[in-house]
N, C-alpha and C positions, 0 to 999 in steps of 0.2 A: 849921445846914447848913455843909459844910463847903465851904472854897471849892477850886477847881480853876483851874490855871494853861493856859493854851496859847502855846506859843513855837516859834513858826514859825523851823525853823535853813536853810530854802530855800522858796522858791515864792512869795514875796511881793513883790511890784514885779518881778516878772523873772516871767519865760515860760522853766520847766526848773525845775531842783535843788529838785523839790519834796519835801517833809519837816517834818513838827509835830507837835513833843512836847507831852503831854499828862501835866499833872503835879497827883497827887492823892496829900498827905500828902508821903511819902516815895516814893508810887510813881510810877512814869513807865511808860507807853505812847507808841510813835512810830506814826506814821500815814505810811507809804510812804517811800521814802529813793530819790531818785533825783538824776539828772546833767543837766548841764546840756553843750553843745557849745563849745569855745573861739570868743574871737570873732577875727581874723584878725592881729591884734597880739598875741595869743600863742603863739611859735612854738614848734614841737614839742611843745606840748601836745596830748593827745589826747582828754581828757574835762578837766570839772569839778564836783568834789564837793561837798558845804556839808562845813564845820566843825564835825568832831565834839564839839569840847573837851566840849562841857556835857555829852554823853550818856558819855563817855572818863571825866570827872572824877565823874559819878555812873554809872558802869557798874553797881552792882551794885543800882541801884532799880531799873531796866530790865526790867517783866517780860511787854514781846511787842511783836513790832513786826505792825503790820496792812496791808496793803496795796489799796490800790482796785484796780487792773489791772496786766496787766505790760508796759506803758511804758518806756524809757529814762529818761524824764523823774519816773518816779515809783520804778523796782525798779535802775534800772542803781548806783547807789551801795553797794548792798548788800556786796558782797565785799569794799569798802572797811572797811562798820561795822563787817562780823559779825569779823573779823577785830580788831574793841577791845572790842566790846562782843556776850556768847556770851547768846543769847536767843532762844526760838522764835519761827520768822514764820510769820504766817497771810494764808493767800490762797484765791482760789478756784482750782479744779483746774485751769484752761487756766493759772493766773498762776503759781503755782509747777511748771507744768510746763514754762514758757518760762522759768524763772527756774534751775530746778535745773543744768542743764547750767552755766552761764554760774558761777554759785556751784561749781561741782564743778572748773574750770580754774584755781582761786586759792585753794579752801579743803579743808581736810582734812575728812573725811566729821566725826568727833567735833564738827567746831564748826558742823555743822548740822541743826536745827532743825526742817525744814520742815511744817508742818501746814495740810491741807486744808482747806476749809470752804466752804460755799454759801452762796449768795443765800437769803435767808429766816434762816439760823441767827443764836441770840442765844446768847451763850457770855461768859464769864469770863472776866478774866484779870488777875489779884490783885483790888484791888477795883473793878476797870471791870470793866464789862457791856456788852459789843462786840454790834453789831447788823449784817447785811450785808444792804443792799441793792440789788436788782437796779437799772443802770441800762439805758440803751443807750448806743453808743461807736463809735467807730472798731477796737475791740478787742472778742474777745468777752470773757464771765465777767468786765463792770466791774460793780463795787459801788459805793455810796455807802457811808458807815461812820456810826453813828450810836454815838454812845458815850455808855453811863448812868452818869453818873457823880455823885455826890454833891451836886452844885451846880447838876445839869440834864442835859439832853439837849444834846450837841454832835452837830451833823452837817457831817458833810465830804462836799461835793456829788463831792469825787473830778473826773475829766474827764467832763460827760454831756453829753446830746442828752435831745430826746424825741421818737423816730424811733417811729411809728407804725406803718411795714411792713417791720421788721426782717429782716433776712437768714433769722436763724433761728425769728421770730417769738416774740423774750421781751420784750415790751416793759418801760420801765421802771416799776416799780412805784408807780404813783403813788397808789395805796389808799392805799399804807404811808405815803406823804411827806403823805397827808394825815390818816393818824391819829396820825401823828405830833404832826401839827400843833393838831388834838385836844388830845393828853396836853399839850403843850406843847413848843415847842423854845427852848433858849435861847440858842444861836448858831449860825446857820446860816454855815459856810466854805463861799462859793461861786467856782465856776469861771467866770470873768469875760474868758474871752480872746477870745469872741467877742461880746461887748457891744458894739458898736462893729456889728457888723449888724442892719440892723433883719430884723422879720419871724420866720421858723421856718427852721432849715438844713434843707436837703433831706434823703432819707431815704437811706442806704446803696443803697439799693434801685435806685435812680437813676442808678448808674454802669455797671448793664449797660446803659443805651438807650445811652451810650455809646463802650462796650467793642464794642456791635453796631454804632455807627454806622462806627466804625474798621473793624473785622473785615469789613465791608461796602466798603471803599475797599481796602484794603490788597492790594498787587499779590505781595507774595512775605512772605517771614517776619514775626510778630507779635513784637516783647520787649514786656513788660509789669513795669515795675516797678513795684514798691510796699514799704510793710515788710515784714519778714519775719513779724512779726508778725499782720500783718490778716489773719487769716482769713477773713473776710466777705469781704474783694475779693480775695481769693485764690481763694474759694469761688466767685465771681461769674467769674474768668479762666477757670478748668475748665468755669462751666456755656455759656457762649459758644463757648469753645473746641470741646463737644461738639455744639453746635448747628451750626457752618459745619465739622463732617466737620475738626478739626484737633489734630495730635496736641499733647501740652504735654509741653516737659525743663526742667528748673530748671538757674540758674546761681548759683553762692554757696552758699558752706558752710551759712553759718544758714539760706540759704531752703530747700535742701534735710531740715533736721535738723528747722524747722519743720513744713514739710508730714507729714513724716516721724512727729511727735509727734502734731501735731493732728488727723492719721486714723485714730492708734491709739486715743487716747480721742473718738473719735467723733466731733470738734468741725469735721471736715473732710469731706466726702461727695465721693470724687474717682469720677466716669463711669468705668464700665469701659473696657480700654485706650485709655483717655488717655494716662495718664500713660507716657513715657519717659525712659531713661537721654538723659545729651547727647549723649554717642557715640553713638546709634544714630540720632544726628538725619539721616545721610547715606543713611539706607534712604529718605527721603522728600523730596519736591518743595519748595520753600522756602513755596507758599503751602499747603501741608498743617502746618505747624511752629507752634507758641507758644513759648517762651524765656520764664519766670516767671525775675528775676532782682533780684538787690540793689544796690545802689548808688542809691537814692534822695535822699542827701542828699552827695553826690559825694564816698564815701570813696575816700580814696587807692585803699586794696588793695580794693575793692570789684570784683564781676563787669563790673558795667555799665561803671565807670571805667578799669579795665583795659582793656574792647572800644574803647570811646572812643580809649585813646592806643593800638590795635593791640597790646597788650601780652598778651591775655586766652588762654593756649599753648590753650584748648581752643573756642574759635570767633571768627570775625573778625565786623566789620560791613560789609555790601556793598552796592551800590548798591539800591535796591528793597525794604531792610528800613522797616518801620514800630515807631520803638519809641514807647511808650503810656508816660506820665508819671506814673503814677497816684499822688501824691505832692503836697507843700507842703514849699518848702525850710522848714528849720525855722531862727530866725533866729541867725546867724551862718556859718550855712553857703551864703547866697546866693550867694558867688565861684565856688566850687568847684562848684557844680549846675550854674551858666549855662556855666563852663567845660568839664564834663562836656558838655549839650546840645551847644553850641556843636562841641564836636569830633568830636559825631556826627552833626551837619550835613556839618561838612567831609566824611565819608567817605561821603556820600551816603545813607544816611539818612534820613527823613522823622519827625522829633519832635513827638509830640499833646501837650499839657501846656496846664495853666490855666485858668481857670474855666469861659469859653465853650466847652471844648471838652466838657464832661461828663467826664471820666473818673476826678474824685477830688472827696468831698467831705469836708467839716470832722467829725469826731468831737465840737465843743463847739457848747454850747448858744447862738443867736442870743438875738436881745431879749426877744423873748415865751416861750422858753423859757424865759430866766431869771425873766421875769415867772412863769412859772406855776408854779419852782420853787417863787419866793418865797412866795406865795397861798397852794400847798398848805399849808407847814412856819411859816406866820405866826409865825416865827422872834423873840422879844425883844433880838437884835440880829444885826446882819450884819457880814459880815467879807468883802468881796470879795481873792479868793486866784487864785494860778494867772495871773498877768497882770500888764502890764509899771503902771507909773504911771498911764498916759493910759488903761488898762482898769479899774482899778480908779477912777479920776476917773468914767469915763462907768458908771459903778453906780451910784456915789453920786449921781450925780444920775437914773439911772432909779427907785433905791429914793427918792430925796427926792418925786419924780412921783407914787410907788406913798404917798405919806402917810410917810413914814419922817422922824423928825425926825435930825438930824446927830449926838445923843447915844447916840441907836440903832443908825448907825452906826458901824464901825471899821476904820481904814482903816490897819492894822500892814505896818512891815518887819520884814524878817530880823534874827531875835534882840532883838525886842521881848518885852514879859513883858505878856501879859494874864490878869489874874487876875479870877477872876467869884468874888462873894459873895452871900450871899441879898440883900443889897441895894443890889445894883447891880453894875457894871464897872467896870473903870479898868485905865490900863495902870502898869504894874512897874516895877521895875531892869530894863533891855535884861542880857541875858548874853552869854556873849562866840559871837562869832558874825562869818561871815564863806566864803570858797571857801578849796577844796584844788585843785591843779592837779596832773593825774595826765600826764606825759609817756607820750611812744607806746609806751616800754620797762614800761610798769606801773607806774613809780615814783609813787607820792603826797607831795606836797611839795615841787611846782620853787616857788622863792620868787621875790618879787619883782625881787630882783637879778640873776637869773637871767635872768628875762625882759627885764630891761633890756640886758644885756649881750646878747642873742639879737638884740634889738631893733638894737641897734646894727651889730652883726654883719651883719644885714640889708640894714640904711639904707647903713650907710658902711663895712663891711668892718672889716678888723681891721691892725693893724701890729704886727710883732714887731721888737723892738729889744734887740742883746746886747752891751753893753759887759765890755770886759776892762779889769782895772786891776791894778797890783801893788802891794799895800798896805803891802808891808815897805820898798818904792822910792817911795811917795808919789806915783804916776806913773799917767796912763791911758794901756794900750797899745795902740798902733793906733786908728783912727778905729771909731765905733760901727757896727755890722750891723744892716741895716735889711731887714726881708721886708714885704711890703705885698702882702694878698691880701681884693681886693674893696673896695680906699680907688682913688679916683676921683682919685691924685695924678702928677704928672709926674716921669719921672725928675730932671729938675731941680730940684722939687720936696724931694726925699726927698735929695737931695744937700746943699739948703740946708738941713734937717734934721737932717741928720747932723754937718753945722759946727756949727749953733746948739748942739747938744747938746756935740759935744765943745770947743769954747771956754768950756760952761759948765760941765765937769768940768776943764776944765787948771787954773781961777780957782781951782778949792779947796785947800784947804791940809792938810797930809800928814795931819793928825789925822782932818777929814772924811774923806777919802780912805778911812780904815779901817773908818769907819762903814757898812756894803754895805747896810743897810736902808734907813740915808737914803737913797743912793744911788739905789737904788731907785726910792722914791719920787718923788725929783727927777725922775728919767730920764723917769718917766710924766708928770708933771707938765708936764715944756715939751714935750714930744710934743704932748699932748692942745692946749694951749694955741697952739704953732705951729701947730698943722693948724686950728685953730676958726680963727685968725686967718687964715690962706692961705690958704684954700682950705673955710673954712664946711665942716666937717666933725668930726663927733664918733666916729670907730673907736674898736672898742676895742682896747687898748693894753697889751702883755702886754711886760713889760720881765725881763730877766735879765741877772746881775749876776756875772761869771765872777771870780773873785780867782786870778791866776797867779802 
């Protein structure tokens, strides 16, 4: 038997940048590619990718990438890979239809690939044998991926639930996870972010009592946010809405493009006139209105974040609105949400948001879900995935409860090499592995000194300092120029700066003097060094060196 490698390049110890290659022979299959959110120490970035190197440096073994749902956390990376690496994706029809648009604003139609595929299909793809299975989700059209491959059955639990009265009524397939279990499974990757709850997550189904219980208090306008993506509780906003007599307009590009997508392939059922444009919001009473809008994890240019700071040119927020939270900051975005909330307090406002109130629940599996994962797919080893350290700790000890011994177990980070053989596991050489940081301009690859330098920028501001010298006269002319924009220093301050610096350019001797590199150097040098010592402060320090 031959063996097969899996190498997680995201989604392990961390919640986001999920992505795992799947390596048999010479061939490679990845299993979703998604981003992760910057955390608040780095600035101006706007997403984070995982590190393609491994799949860049064998681009041409790559033959399909598979996707569980269309997630940020799982499909948002995409434009970044397909752009190194040219290879068909496969999804189910809602995921590459939330997917295609977004791939279409960064990639030329020739380097894409996209192909369809359902819940139920088993299909090839070099010598994997892809399996899709239905789950349930916070998303519709998730799969689980089960992949046949030479050394066993791998199953990638994807993001699930076991939501028994589903929006749309698909429940997850659990025949399948249990004939699976049957033939054999040899590594179950499971999604472990909500192990840390006991019990069963409530059902989707649960956030219309409510959506009713709001729409039942609310004295003037409804906004309801959520992802753009959920269908199901987007689904759930129009049938509430049609029930209390209220019309609904979308605010935000993608929530609109969405609705827009998901009622053309059927995945959407919006009441006859409901739906309106925003602009016609002024034909109607404020408690006849819904406002489905985005900005659930408090994007800058987002709808709802724009109304928040009065910024949003096509409606404000007024006293008497009720906006509905239907959302979980996702983590590293918790400043930016509360600060969103928060300033839609101030403008009077009234904000439903958080567990007790009903209006959003979790898309992953609590305790005894995963318990019943595990039972059905009696899996020959486990892999807790999809979760930060302290989630993937509390599996291992729910599977050690469930009889699992700890060689059963496997407990991998990012760019670990697990290789399975007919006789047994073990982990590899790590490969090289690691984030991209994509700035708000698109770029991929702000580096780490980048962000130090932003960092500092931040903390302590920055100082420009421009010495003139004349190198053919061995002389500095004039005292150095000092601009200070965001350093916390006194003009007095920056005056004994300015001596320190030019007492330590007169001391050099005509040869130095011609040297402008050193110079340089030097200049930053006691800068940085005077300011830590005066005044505890680290600017960054940008020095220019004029020779007249």
């Amino acid at each position: 038997m031959a063996q097969v490698e899996i190498i997680p390049l995201g989604g392990c110890g961390e919640i986001g940048k999920n992505m795992t290659v799947v390596r048999q022979g010479d061939e490679i299959l990845v299993v979703d590619a998604g981003l992760s959110f910057p955390t608040e120490e780095m600035h101006g970035v706007d997403i984070v990718v995982p590190d393609f190197t491994y799949l860049t440096e064998n681009a041409e073994r790559v033959r399909g990438i598979v996707l569980t749902h269309g997630h940020e956390d799982h499909v948002g990376a995409l434009p970044y890979l397909l752009e190194e690496v040219h290879a068909p994706v496969y999804g189910t029809e809602l995921t590459i239809a939330l997917l295609k648009r977004k791939l279409q604003e960064r990639l030329r139609a020739e380097h894409l690939d996209l192909r369809v595929v359902s819940a139920g299909d088993r299909f090839g793809i070099g010598g994997f044998e892809v399996e899709m299975i239905h789950v349930t989700h916070s998303l519709a059209d998730a799969c689980a991926i089960a992949v046949h491959a030479e050394a066993g059955v791998l199953v990638f639990t994807g993001d699930f639930k076991f939501d028994f009265t589903p929006i749309d009524g698909r429940q997850s397939d659990m025949s399948r996870f249990a004939e699976l279990g049957d033939e054999g499974v040899t590594v179950l990757l499971c999604d472990c972010t909500n192990v840390e709850s006991p019990g069963w997550c409530p059902s989707e189904r649960t956030v219309y009592a409510g959506f009713e219980k709001v729409f039942n208090e609310a004295p003037g306008r409804i906004l309801i946010t959520c992802f753009a993506s959920s269908v199901h509780r987007i689904q759930q906003a129009f049938d509430v809405a049609k029930q209390f007599g209220r019309k609904v307009a979308t605010a935000g590009r993608r929530m609109e493009q969405n609705i827009s997508m998901a009622a053309a392939i059927g995945r959407l059922r919006i009441p006859d006139e409901t739906l309106i444009n925003l602009n016609e919001c002024d034909k109607y009473s404020d408690e006849q209105l819904v406002i489905l809008t985005t900005g659930t994890q408090g994007e800058p240019l987002a709808a709802l974040s724009l109304m928040a700071k009065d910024e949003y040119p096509r409606m404000q927020i007024v006293p008497g609105d009720t906006v509905i939270y239907s959302a979980k900051p996702i983590p590293g975005n918790e400043a930016a949400v509360w600060q969103t909330v928060n300033r839609l307090f101030r403008q009077g406002a009234r904000v439903v948001y958080g567990p007790d109130e009903g209006v959003h629940v979790s898309g992953h599996a609590y305790q005894e879900e995963i318990k019943l994962m595990i039972n059905l797919t009696r899996p020959d080893y486990l892999a807790p995935v999809h979760g930060e350290p302290r989630h993937q700790h509390h599996l291992v000890s729910l599977a050690r409860d469930m009889g699992y011994s700890d060689e059963n177990i496997i407990v991998m980070e990012n760019g670990n090499r697990l290789v399975i053989e007919a006789d047994g596991a073990y982990l590899g050489e790590d490969v090289v592995c690691g984030r991209v940081l994509v700035d708000s301009g698109g770029f991929a690859g702000v580096s780490d000194e980048v962000l130090r330098d932003r960092r500092n920028l931040a903390s302590d501001g920055v100082l420009f300092v421009n010495v003139a010298i004349d190198s053919d006269a061995g002389k500095v002319v004039g005292k150095p120029e000092l601009v200070a924009r965001g350093l916390p220093a006194s003009d007095g301050e920056l005056d004994r700066l300015r001596e320190h610096i030019y007492d330590a350019l007169a001391a050099l001797s005509h040869a130095e003097l011609r040297d402008t590199a050193a110079i340089h150097h030097d200049v930053s040098d006691l800068a940085r060094k005077f300011l830590r010592k005066e005044i505890n402060k680290r600017p960054l320090v940008v020095a220019t060196v004029t020779d007249v």
